[in-house]
MIDOSE-1310 file (N, C-alpha, C; in nm, 2 decimals, decimal comma, always signed):
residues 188
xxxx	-1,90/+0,33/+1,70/-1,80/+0,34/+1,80/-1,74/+0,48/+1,81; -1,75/+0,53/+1,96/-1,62/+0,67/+1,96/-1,48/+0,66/+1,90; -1,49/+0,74/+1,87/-1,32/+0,65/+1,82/-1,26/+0,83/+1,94; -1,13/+0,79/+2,03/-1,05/+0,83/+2,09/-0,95/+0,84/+2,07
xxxx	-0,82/+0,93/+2,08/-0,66/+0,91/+2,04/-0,62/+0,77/+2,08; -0,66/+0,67/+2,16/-0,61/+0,51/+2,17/-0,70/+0,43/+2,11; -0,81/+0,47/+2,11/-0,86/+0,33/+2,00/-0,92/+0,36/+1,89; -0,90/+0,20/+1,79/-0,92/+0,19/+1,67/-1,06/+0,23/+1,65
xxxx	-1,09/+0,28/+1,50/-1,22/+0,29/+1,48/-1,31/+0,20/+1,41; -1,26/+0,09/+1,41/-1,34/-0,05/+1,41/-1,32/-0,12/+1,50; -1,39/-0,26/+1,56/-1,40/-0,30/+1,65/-1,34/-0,41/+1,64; -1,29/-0,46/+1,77/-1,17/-0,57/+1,74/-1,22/-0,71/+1,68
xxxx	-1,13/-0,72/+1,61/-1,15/-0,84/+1,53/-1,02/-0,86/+1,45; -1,08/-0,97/+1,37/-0,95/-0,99/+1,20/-1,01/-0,94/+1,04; -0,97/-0,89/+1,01/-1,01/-0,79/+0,87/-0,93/-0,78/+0,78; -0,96/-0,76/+0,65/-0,90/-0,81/+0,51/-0,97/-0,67/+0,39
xxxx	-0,86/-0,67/+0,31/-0,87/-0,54/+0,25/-0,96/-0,57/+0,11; -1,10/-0,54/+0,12/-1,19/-0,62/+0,02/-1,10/-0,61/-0,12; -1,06/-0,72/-0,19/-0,97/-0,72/-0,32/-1,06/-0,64/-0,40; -1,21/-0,65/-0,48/-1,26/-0,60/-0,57/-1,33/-0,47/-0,56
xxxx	-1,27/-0,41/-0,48/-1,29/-0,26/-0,41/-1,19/-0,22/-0,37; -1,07/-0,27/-0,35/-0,94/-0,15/-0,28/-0,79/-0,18/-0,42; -0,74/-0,07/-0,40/-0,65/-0,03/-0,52/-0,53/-0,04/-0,44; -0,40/-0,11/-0,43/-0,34/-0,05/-0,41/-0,20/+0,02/-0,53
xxxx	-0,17/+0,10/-0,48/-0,11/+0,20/-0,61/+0,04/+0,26/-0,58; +0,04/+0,31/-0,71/+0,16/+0,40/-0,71/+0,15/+0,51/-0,83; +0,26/+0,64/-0,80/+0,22/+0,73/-0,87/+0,39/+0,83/-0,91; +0,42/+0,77/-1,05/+0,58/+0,82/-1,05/+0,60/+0,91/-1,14
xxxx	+0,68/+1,02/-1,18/+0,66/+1,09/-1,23/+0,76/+1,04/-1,37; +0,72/+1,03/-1,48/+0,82/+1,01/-1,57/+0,84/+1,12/-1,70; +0,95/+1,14/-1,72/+1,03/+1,25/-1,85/+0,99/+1,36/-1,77; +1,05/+1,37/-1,62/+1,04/+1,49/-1,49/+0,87/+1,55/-1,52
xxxx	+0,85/+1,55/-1,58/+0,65/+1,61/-1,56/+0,54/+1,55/-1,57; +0,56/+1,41/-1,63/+0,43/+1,35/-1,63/+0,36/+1,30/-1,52; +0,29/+1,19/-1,48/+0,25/+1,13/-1,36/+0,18/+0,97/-1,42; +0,26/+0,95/-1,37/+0,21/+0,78/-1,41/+0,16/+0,73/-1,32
xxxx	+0,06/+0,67/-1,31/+0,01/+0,60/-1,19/+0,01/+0,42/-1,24; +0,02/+0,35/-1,15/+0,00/+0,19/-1,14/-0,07/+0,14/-1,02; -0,08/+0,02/-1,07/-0,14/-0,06/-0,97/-0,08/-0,19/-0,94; -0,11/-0,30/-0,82/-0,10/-0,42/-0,84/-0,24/-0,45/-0,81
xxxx	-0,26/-0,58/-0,89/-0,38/-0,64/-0,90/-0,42/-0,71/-0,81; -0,29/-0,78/-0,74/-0,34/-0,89/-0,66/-0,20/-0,91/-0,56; -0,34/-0,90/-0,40/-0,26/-0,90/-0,29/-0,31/-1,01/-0,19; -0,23/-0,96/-0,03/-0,32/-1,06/+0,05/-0,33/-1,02/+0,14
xxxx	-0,45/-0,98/+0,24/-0,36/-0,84/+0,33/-0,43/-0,95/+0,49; -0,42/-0,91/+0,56/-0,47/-0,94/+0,72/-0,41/-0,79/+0,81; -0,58/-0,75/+0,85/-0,54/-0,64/+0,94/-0,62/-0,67/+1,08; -0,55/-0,70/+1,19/-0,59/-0,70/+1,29/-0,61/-0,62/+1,37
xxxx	-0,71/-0,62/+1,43/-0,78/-0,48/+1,51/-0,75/-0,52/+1,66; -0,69/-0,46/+1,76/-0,68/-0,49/+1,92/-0,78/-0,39/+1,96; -0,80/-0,42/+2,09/-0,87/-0,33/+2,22/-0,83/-0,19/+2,19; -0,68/-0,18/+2,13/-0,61/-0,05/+2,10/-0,53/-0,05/+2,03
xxxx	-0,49/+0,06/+1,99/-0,41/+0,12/+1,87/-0,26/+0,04/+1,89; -0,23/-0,02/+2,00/-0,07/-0,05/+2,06/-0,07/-0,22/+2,01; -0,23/-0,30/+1,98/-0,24/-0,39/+1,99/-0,31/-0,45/+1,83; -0,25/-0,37/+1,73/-0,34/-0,38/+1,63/-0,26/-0,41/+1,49
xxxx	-0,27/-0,45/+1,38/-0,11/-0,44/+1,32/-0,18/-0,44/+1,16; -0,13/-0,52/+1,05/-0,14/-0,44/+0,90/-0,01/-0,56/+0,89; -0,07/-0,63/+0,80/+0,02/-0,72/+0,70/-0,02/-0,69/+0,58; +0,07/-0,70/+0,44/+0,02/-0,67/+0,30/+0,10/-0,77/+0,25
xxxx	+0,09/-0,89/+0,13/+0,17/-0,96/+0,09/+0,10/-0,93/-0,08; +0,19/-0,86/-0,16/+0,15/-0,83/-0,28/+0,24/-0,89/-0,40; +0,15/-0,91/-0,51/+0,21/-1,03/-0,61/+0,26/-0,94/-0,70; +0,37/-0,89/-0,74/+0,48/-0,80/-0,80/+0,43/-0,84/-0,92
xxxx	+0,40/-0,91/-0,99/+0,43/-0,96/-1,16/+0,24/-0,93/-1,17; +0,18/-0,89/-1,06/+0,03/-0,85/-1,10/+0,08/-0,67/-1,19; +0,15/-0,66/-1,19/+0,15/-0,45/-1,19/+0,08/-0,44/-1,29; +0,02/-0,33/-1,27/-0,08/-0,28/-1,44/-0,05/-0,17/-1,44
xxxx	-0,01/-0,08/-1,50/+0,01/+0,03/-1,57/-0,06/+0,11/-1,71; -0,13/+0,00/-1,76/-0,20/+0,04/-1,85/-0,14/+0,01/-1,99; +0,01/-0,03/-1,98/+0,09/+0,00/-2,09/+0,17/-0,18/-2,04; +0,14/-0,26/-2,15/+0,21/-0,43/-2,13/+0,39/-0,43/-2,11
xxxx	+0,38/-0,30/-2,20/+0,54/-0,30/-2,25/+0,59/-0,25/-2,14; +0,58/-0,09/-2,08/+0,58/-0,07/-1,96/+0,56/-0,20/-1,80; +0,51/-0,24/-1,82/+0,47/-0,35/-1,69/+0,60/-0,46/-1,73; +0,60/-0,52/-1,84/+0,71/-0,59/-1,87/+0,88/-0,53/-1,83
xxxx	+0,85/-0,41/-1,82/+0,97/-0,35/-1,82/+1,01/-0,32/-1,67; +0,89/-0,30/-1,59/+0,86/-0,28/-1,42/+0,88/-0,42/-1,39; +0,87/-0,54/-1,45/+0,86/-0,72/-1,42/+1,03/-0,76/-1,42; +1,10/-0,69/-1,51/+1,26/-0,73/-1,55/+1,32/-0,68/-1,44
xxxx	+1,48/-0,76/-1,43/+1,56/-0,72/-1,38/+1,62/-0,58/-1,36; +1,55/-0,46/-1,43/+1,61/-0,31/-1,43/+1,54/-0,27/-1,32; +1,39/-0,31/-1,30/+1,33/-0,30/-1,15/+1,29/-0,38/-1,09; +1,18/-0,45/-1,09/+1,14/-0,52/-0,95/+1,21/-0,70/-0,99
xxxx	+1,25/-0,75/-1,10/+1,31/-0,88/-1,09/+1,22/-0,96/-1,07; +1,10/-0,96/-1,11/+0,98/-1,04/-1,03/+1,00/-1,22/-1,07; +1,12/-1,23/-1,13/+1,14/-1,35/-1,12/+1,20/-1,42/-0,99; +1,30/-1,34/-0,98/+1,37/-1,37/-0,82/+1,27/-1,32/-0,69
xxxx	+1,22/-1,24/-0,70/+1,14/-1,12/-0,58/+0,98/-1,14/-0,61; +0,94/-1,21/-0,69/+0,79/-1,23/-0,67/+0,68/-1,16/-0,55; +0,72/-1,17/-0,45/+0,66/-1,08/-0,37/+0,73/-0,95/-0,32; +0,62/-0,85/-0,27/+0,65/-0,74/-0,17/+0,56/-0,75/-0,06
xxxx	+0,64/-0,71/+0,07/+0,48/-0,69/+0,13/+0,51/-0,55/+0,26; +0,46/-0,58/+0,35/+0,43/-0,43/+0,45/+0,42/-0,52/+0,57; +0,45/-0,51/+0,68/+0,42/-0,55/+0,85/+0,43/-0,45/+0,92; +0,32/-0,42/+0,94/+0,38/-0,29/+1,06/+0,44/-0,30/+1,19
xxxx	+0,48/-0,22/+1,23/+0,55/-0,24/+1,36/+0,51/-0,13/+1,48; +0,42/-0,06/+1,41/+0,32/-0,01/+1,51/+0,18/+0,14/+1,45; +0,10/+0,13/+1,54/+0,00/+0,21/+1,53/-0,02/+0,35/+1,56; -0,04/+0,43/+1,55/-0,05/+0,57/+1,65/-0,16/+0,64/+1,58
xxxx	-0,24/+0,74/+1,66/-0,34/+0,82/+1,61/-0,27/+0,95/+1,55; -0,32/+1,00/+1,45/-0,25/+1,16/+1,46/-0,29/+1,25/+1,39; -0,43/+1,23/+1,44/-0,59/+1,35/+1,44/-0,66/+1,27/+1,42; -0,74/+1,35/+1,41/-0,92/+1,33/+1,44/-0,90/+1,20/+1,27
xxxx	-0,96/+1,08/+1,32/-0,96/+0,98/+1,23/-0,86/+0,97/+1,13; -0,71/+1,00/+1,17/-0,60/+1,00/+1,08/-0,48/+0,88/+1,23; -0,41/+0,82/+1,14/-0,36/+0,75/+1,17/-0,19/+0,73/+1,11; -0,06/+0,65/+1,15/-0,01/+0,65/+1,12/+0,07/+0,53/+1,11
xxxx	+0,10/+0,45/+1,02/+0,13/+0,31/+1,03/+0,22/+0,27/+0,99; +0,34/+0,24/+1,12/+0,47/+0,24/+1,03/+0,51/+0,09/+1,06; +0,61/+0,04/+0,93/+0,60/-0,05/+0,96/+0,72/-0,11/+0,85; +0,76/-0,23/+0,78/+0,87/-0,22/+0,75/+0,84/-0,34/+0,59
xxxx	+0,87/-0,20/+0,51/+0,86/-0,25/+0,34/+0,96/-0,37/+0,25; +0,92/-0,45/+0,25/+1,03/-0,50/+0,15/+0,98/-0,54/+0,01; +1,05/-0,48/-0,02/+1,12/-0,51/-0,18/+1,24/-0,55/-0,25; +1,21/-0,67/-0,36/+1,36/-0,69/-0,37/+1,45/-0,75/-0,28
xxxx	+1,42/-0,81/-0,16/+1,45/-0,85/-0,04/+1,54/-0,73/+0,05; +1,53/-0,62/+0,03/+1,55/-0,53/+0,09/+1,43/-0,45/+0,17; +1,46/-0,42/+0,28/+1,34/-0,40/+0,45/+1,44/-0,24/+0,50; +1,31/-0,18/+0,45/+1,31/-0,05/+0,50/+1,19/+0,01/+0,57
xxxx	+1,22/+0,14/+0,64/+1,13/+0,14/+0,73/+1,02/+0,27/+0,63; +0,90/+0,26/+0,63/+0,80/+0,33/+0,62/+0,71/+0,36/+0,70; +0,64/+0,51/+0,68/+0,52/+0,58/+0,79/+0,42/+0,58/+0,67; +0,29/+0,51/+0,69/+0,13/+0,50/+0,59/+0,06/+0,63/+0,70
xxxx	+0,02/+0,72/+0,57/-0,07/+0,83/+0,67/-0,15/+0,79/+0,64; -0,30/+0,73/+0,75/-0,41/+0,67/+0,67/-0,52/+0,76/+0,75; -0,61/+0,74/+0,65/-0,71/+0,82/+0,66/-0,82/+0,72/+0,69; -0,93/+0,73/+0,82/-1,05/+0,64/+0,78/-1,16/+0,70/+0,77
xxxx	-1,23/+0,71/+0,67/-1,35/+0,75/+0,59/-1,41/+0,76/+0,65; -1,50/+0,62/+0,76/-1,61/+0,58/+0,76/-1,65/+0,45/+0,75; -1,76/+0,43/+0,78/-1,83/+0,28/+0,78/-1,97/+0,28/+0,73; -1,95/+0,20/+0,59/-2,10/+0,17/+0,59/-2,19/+0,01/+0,56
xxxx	-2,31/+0,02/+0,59/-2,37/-0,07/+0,54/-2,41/-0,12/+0,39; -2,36/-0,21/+0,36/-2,41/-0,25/+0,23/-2,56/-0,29/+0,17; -2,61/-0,24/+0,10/-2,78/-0,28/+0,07/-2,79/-0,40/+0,11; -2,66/-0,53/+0,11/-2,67/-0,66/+0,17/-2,63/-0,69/+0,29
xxxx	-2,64/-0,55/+0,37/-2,62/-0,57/+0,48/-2,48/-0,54/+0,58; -2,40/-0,61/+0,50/-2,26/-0,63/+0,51/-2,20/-0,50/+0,59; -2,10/-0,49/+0,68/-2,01/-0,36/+0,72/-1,92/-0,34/+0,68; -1,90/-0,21/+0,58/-1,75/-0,20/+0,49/-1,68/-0,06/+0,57
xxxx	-1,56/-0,07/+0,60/-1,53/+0,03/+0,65/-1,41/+0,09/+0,54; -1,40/+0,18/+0,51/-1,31/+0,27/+0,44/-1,21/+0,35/+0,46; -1,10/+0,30/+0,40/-0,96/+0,39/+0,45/-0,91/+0,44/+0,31; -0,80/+0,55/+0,31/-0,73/+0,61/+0,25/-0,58/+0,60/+0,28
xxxx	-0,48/+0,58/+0,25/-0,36/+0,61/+0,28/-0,22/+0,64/+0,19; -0,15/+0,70/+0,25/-0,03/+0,72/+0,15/+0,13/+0,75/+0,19; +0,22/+0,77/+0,13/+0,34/+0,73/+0,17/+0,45/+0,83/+0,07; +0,52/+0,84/+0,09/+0,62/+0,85/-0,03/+0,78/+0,80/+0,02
xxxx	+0,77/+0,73/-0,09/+0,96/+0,67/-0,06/+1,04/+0,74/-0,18; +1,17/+0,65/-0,18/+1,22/+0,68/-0,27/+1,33/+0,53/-0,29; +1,30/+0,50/-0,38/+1,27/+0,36/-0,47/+1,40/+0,32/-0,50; +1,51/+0,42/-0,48/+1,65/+0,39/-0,49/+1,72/+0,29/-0,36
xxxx	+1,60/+0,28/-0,24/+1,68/+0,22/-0,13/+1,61/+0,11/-0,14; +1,54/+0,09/-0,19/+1,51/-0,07/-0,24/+1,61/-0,15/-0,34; +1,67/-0,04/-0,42/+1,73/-0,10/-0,52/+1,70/-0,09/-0,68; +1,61/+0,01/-0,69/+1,51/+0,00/-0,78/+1,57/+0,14/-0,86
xxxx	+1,69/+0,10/-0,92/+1,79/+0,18/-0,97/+1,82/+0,20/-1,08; +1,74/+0,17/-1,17/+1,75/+0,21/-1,28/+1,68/+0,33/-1,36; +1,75/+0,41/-1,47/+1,69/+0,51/-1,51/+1,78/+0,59/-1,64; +1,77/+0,70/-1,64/+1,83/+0,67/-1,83/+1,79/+0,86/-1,81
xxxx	+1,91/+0,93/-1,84/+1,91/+1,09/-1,79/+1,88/+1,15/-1,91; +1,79/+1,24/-1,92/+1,75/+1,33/-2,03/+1,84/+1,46/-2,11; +1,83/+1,48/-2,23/+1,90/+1,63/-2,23/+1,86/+1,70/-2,16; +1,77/+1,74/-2,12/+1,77/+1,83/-2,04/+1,81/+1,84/-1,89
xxxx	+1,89/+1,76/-1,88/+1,94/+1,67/-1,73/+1,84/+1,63/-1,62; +1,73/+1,61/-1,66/+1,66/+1,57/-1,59/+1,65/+1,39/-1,58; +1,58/+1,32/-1,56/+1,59/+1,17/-1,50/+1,44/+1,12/-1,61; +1,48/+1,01/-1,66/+1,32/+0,96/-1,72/+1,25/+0,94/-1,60
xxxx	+1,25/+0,85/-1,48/+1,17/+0,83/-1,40/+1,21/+0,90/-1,25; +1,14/+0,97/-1,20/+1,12/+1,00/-1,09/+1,23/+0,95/-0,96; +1,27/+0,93/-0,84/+1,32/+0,86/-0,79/+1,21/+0,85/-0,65; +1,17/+0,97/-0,60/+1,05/+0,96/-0,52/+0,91/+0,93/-0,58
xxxx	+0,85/+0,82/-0,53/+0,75/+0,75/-0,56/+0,63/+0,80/-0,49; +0,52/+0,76/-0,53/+0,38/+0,80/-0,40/+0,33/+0,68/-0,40; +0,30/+0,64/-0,28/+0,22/+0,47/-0,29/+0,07/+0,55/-0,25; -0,01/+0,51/-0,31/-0,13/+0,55/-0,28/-0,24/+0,42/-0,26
xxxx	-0,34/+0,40/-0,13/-0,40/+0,31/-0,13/-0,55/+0,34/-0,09; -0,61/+0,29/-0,15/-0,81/+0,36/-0,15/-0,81/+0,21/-0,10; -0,91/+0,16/+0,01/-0,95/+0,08/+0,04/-1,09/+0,04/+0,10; -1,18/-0,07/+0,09/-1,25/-0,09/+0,15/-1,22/-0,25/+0,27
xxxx	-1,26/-0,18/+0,39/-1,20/-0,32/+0,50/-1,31/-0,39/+0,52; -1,34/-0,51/+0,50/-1,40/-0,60/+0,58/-1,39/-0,74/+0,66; -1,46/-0,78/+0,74/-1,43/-0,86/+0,85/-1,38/-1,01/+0,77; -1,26/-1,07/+0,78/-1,19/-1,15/+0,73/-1,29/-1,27/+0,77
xxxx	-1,32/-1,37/+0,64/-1,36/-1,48/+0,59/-1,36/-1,57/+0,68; -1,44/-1,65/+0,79/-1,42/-1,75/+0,85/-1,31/-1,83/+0,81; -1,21/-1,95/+0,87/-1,15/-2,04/+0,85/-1,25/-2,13/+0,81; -1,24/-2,20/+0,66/-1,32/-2,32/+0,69/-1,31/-2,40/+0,74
């Protein structure tokens, strides 16, 4: 398909962010220089493709208490009431609220984050790769995107100041998302 500043570069349908191929992430910086990156494990996305970019949207519903970090004690500490409370707040998720092109296969998707039951507005700069065929045939199309917030308007306020007056954890965040899209699963 041409892709043009109004239309999508997949073809209209309903589409789902293949789970055992797409990451979605984050990347914070802790003791001011390091870079931590995380992940959640497990999400549930629906992305709908229109005729056009005005008609197309991006749902994400992600399971908070999946986080992996690499570090249990760490993730336990991301799961408690100092951040995400995943007892009360079990989910986060993303709706967009609209589409725009803004370059050559770059896109911008804003739409409105909640965490913690707090709904703020975000812009996803996404990138799409490409589309390929799978040796089985299959059509996977490939996106990139990313964001940066800052994790204090969610609520996500905790932190513990250094001698050196610097902050243990970062307050701007990077959400970073590598994905593979494919065409969502018949209803059975």
């Amino acid at each position: 398909m041409t892709q043009t500043a109004a239309a999508p570069p997949l073809a209209a349908g309903e589409y789902v962010l293949e789970p055992s191929h797409s990451q979605i992430g984050f990347l914070a910086r802790h003791l001011v220089f390091t870079k931590v990156r995380g992940t959640f494990e497990k999400f549930d996305s629906k992305i709908t493709v229109g005729e056009g970019l005005a008609t197309s949207s991006v749902e994400v519903s992600i399971d908070v208490a999946s986080i992996n970090t690499r570090d249990a004690k760490r993730d336990a500490h991301l799961g408690s009431a100092d951040f995400f409370d995943v007892e009360k707040f079990p989910k986060m998720t993303f709706r967009s609220t609209g589409v725009e092109a803004a370059g050559e296969k770059q896109f911008a998707v804003t739409g409105d984050l909640t965490i913690r039951d707090q709904t703020h507005p975000v812009t996803l700069d996404v990138q799409y790769l490409g589309t390929e065929k799978t040796p089985w045939g299959a059509s996977v199309s490939v996106i990139s995107a990313s964001a940066e917030i800052d994790r204090e308007e969610w609520g996500l306020t905790y932190n513990a100041v250094l001698e050196s007056g610097g902050v243990m954890v970062s307050k701007k965040i990077q959400l970073e998302i590598e994905a593979e899209v494919v065409p969502a699963p018949a209803a059975a």
